[in-house]
LOLODO-777233 format. One line per 4 residues: for each residue x, y, z of N, C-alpha, C, O. Coordinates in steps of 0.1 Angstrom, whole numbers, always signed. Atoms other than C-alpha are relative to their C-alpha. Last residue first. Layout:
% residues N
X Y Z X Y Z X Y Z X Y Z | ...
END
This chain:
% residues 211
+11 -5 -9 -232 -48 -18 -12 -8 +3 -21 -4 +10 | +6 -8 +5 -206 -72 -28 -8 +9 +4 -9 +7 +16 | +15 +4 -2 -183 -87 -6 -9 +5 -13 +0 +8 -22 | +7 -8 -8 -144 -78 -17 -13 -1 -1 -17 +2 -12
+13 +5 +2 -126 -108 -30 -9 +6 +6 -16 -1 +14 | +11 +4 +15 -97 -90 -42 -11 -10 -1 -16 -14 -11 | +8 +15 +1 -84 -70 -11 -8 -4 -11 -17 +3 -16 | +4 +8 +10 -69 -45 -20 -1 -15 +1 +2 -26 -4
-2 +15 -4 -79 -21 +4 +1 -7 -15 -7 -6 -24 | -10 +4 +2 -83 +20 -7 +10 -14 +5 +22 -14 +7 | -3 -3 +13 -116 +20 -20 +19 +1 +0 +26 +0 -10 | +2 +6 +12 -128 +1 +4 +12 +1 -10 +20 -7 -16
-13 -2 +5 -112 +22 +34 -1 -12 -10 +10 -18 -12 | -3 -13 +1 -148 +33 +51 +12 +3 -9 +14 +14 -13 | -10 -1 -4 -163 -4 +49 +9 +16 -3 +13 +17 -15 | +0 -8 -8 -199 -3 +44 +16 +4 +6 +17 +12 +15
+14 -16 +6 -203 -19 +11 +0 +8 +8 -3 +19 +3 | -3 -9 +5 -173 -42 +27 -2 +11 -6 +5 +21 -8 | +16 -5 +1 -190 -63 +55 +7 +16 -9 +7 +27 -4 | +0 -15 +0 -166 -87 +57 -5 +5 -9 -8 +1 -20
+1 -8 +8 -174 -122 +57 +0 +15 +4 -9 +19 +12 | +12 +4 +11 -159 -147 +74 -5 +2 -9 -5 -6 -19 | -10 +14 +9 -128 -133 +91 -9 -3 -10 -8 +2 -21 | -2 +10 -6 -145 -97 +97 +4 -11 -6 +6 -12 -18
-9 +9 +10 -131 -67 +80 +1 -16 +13 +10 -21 +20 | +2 -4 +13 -163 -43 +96 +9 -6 -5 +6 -5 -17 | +15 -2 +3 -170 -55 +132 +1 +5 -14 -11 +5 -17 | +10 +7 -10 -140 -69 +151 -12 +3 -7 -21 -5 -3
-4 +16 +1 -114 -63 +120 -9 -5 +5 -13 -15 +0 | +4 +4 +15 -119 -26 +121 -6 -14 -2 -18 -16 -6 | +12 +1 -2 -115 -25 +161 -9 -2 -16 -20 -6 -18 | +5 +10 -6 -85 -43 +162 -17 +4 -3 -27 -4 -5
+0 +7 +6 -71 -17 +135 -9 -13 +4 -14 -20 -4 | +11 -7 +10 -86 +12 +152 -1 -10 -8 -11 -12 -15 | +11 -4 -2 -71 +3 +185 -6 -1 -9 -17 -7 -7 | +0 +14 -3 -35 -12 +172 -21 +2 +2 -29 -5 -4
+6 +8 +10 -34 +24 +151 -5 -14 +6 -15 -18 -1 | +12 +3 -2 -39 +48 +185 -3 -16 -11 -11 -25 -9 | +5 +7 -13 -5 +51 +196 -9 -4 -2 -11 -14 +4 | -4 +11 -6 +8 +52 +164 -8 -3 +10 -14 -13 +11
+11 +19 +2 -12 +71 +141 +2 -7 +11 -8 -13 +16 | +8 -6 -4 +10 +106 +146 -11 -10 -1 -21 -6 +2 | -5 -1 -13 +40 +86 +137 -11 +6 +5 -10 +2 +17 | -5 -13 -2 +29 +73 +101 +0 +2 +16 -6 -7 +22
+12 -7 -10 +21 +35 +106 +10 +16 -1 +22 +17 +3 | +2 -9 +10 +47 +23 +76 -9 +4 +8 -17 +9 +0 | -8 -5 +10 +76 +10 +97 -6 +9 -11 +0 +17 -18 | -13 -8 -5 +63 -2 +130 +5 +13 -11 +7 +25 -8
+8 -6 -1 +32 -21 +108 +6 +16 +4 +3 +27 -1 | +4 -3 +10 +60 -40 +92 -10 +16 +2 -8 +27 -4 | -15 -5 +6 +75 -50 +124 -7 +9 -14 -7 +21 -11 | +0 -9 -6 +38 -61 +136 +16 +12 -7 +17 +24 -10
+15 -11 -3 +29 -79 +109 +5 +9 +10 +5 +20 +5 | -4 -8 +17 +64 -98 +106 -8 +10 +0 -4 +22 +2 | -10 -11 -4 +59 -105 +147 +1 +5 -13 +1 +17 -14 | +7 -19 -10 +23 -115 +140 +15 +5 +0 +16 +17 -3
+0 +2 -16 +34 -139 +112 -2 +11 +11 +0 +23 +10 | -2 +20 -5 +36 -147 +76 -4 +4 +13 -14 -4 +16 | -10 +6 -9 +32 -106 +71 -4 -12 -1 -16 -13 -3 | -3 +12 +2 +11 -83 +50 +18 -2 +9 +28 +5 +11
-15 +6 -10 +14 -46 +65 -2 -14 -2 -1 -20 +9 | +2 -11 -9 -18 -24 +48 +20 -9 +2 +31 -6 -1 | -14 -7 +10 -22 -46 +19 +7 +7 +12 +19 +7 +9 | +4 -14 +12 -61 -47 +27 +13 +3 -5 +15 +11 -14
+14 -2 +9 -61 -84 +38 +0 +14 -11 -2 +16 -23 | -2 +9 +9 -28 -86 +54 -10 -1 -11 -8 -1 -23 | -14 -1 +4 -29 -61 +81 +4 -4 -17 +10 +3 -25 | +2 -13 +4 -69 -66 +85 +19 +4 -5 +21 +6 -17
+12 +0 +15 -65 -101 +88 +0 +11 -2 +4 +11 -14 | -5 +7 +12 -31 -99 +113 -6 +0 -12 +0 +0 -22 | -11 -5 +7 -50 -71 +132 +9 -7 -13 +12 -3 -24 | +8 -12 +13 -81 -87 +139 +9 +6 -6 +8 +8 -18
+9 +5 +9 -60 -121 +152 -6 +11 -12 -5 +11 -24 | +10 +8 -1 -39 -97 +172 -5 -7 -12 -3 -3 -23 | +5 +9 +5 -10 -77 +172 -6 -12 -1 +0 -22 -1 | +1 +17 +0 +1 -52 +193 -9 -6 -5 -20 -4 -1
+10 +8 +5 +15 -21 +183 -6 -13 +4 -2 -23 -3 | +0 +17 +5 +32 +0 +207 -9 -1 -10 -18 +7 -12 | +5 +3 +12 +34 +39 +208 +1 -10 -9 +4 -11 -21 | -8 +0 +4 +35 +43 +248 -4 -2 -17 -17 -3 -19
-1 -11 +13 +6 +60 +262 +13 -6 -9 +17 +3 -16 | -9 -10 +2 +13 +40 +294 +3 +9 -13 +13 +15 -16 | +1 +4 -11 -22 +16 +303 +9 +15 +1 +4 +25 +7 | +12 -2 -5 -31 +13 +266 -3 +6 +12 -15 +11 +14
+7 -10 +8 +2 +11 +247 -12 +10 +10 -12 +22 +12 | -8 -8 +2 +23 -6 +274 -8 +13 -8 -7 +25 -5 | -2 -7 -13 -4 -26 +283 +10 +12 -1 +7 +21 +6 | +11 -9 +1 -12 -36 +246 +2 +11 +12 +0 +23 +11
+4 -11 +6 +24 -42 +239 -14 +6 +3 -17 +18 +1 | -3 -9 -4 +29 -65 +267 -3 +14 -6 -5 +25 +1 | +8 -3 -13 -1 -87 +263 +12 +17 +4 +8 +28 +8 | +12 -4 +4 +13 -90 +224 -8 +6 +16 -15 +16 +17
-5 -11 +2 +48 -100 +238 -11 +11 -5 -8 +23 -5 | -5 +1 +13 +34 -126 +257 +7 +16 -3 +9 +26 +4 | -1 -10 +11 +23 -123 +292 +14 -2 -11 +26 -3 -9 | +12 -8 +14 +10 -151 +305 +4 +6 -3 +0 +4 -14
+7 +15 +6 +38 -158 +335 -16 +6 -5 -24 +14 +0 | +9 +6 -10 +58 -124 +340 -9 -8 -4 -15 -5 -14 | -10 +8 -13 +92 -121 +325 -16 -1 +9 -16 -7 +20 | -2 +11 +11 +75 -100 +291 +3 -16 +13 +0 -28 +10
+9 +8 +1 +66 -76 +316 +1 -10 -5 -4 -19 +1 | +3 +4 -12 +103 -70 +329 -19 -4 -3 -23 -13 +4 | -2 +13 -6 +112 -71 +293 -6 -5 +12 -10 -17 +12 | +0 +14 +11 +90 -47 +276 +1 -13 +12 -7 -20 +18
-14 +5 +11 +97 -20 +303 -9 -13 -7 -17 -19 +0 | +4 -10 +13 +68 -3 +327 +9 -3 -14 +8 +4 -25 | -15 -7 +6 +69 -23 +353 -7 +4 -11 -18 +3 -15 | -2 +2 +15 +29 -27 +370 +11 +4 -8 +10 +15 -13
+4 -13 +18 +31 -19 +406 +4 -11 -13 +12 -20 -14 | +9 +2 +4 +34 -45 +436 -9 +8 -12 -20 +8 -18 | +8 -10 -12 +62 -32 +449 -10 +3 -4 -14 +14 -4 | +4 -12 +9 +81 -46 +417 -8 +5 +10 -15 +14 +5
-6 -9 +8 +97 -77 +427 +2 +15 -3 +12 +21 -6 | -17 +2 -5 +84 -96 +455 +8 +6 -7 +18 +10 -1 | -3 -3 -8 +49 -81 +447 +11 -1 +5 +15 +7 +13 | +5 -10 +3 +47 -83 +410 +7 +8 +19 +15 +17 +21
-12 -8 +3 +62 -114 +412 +2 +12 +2 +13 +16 +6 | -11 +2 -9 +37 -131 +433 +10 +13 -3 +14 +22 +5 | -2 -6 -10 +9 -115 +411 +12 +3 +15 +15 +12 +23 | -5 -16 +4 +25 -125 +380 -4 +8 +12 +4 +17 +14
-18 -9 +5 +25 -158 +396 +3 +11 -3 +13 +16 +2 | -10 +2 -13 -11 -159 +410 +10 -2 -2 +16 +6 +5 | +1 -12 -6 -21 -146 +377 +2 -2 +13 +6 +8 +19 | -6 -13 +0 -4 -175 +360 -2 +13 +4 +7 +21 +2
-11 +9 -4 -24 -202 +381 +11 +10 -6 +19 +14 +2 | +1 -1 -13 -56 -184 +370 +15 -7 +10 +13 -6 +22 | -4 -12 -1 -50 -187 +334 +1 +3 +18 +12 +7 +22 | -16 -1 +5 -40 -225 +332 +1 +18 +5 +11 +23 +10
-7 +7 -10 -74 -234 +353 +16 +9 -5 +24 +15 +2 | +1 -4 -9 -94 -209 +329 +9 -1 +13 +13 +9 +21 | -14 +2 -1 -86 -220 +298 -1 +5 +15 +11 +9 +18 | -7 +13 +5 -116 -205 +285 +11 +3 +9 +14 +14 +14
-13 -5 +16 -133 -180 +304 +3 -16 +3 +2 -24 +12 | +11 +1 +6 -166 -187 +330 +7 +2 -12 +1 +4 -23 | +3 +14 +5 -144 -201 +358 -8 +3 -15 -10 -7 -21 | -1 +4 +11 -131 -169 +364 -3 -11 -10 +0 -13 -21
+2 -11 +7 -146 -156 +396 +5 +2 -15 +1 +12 -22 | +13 -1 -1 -143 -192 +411 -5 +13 -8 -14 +10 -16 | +9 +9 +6 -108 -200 +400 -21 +9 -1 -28 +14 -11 | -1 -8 +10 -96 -169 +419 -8 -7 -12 -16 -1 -20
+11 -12 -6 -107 -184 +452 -1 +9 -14 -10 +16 -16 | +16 +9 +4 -92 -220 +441 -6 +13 +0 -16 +13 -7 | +4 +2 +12 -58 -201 +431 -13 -4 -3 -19 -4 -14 | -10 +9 +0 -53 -179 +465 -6 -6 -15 -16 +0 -19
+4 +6 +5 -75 -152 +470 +1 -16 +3 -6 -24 +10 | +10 +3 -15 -53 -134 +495 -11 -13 -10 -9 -24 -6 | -7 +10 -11 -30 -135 +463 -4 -5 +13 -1 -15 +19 | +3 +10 +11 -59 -118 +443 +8 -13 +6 +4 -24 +8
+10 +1 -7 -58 -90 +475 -5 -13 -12 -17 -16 -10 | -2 +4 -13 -17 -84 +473 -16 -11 +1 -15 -22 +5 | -5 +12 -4 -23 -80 +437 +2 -10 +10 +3 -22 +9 | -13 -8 +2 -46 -54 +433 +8 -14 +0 +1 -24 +0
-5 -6 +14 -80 -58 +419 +11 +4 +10 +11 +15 +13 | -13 +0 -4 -101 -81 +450 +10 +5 -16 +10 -3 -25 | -6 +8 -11 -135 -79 +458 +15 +1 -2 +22 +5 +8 | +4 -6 -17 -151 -50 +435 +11 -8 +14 +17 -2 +23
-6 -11 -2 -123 -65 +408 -7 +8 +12 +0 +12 +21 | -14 +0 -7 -138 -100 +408 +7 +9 +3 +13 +7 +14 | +5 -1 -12 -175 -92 +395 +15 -2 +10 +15 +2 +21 | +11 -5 -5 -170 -74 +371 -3 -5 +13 -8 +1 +22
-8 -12 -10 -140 -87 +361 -9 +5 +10 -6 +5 +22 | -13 +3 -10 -156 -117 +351 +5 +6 +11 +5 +5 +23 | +12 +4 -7 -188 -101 +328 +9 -5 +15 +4 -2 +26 | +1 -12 -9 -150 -80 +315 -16 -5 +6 -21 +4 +12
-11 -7 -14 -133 -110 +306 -11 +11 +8 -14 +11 +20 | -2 +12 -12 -164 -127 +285 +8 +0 +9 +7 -8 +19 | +13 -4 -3 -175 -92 +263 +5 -14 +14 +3 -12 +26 | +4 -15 -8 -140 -88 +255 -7 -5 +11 -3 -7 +22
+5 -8 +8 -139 -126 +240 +0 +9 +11 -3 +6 +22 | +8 -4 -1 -113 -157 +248 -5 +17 -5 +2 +25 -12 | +8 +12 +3 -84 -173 +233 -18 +5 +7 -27 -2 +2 | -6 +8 +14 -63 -148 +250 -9 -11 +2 -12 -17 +12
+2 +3 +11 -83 -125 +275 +4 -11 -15 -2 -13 -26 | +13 +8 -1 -74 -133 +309 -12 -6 -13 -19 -15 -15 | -12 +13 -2 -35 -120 +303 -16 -10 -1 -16 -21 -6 | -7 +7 +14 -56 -90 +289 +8 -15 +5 +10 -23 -4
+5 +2 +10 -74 -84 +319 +4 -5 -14 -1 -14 -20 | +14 +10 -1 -52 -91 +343 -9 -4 -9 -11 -16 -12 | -9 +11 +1 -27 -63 +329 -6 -14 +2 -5 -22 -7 | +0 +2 +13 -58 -39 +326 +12 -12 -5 +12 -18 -16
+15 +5 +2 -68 -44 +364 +6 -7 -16 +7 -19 -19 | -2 +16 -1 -27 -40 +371 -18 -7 -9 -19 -16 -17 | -6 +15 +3 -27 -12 +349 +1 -11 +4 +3 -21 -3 | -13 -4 -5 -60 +8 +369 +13 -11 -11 +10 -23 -13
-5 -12 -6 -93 +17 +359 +18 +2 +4 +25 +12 +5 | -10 +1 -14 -106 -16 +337 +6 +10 +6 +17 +9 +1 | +4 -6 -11 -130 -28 +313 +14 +3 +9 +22 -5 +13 | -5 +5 -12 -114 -44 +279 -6 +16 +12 -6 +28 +9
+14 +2 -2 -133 -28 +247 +4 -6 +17 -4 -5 +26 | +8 +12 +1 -101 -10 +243 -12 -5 +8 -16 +0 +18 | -8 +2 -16 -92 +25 +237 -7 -16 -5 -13 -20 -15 | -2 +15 -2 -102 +46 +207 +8 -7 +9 +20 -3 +13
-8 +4 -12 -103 +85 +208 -4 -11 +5 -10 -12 +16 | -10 -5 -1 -113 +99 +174 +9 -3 +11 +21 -1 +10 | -4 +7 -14 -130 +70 +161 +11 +10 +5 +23 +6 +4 | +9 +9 -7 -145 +79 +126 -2 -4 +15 -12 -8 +20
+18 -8 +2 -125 +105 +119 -11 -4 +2 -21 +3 +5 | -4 -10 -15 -94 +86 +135 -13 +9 -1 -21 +12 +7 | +5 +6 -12 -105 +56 +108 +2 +12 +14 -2 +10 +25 | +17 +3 +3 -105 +81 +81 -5 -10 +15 -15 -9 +22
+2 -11 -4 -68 +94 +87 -21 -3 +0 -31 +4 +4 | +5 -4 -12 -60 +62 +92 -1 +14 +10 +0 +17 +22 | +8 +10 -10 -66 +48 +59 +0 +4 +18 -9 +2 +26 | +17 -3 +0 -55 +87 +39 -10 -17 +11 -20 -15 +17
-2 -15 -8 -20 +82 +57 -15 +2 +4 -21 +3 +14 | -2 +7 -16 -16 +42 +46 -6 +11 +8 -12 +8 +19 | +11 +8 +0 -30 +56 +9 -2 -1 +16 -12 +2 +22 | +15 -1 -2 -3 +81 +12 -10 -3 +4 -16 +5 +11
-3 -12 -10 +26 +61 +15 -12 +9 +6 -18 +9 +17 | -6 -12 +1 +11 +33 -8 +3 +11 +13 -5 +12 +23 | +8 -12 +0 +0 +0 +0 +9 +12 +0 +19 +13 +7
END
């Protein structure tokens, strides 16, 4: 996709979405570090019915550790993978506290070093939590990346590196937002719903729906 093109695509989604965030619930980084580590393989809408009710009782880490893993179990039982996730949030909570004085680091690495988080969980937190001007790369992002031309890649890190390179600088913080949210409701896997899609005319995608 052209220099331009890339400019005019998220100059249209910002006109559409001037201040995009994620559909994830949450007030503080640890909440939003939880949440996303809670999310993989599962849906927004099925973390934050969760949260909801676990964060009144216990959102820091000291008070998820009071939990312990059966007690955390119970307020997540209702996400996939539940047993595996719950079992890394009492580690990252450990760490958090013997480590880090129970705050959220703010570096790549030192999140990267806590159990669940990928490099995708870190970038969102980083992006979302600290203004930083990560991208992280998701399922919606890889299709929408790849689909309209935008940052084709083999693989989320290619996609994301790619994205790095042609996201003009004034896009950044927000593009992972606008792209995830494209993807979630207008360049869906199945069929996307392109008669209404705002960046038609500049996607080249070649099996674009009909009206």
């Amino acid at each position: 996709m052209k220099r331009a093109d890339v400019a005019e695509l998220f100059t249209r989604l910002r006109e559409l979405n001037p201040h995009p965030t994620t559909e994830l619930e949450y007030r503080t980084p640890f909440e939003l570090l939880v949440a996303v580590v809670l999310s993989a393989q599962a849906t927004d809408v099925g973390v934050n019915k969760a949260t909801r009710k676990l964060y009144p009782v216990a959102n820091t880490p000291q008070a998820i550790l009071a939990l312990g893993e059966e007690g955390l179990k119970r307020y997540i039982s209702t996400i996939g993978l539940y047993n595996a996730k719950a079992k890394n949030v009492i580690a990252l909570c450990r760490i958090l506290v013997e480590q880090h004085g129970g705050e959220v680091p703010r570096t790549r690495e030192a999140l990267e070093a806590l159990p669940g988080v990928g490099r995708k969980t870190a970038n969102v937190v980083l992006n979302t939590a600290f203004g930083e001007p990560t991208i992280a790369v998701d399922t919606h992002i890889f299709r929408v990346a790849n689909r309209t031309g935008l940052a084709p890649g083999k693989d989320v890190r290619a996609v994301e590196d790619k994205l790095e390179k042609v996201v003009p600088a004034e896009f950044k913080k927000d593009a992972h937002h606008w792209l995830i949210l494209h993807g979630r409701y207008v360049c869906k896997a199945r069929k996307p719903e392109c008669p209404v899609c705002p960046i038609r005319d500049l996607c080249q995608y070649r099996h674009k729906t009909p009206p």
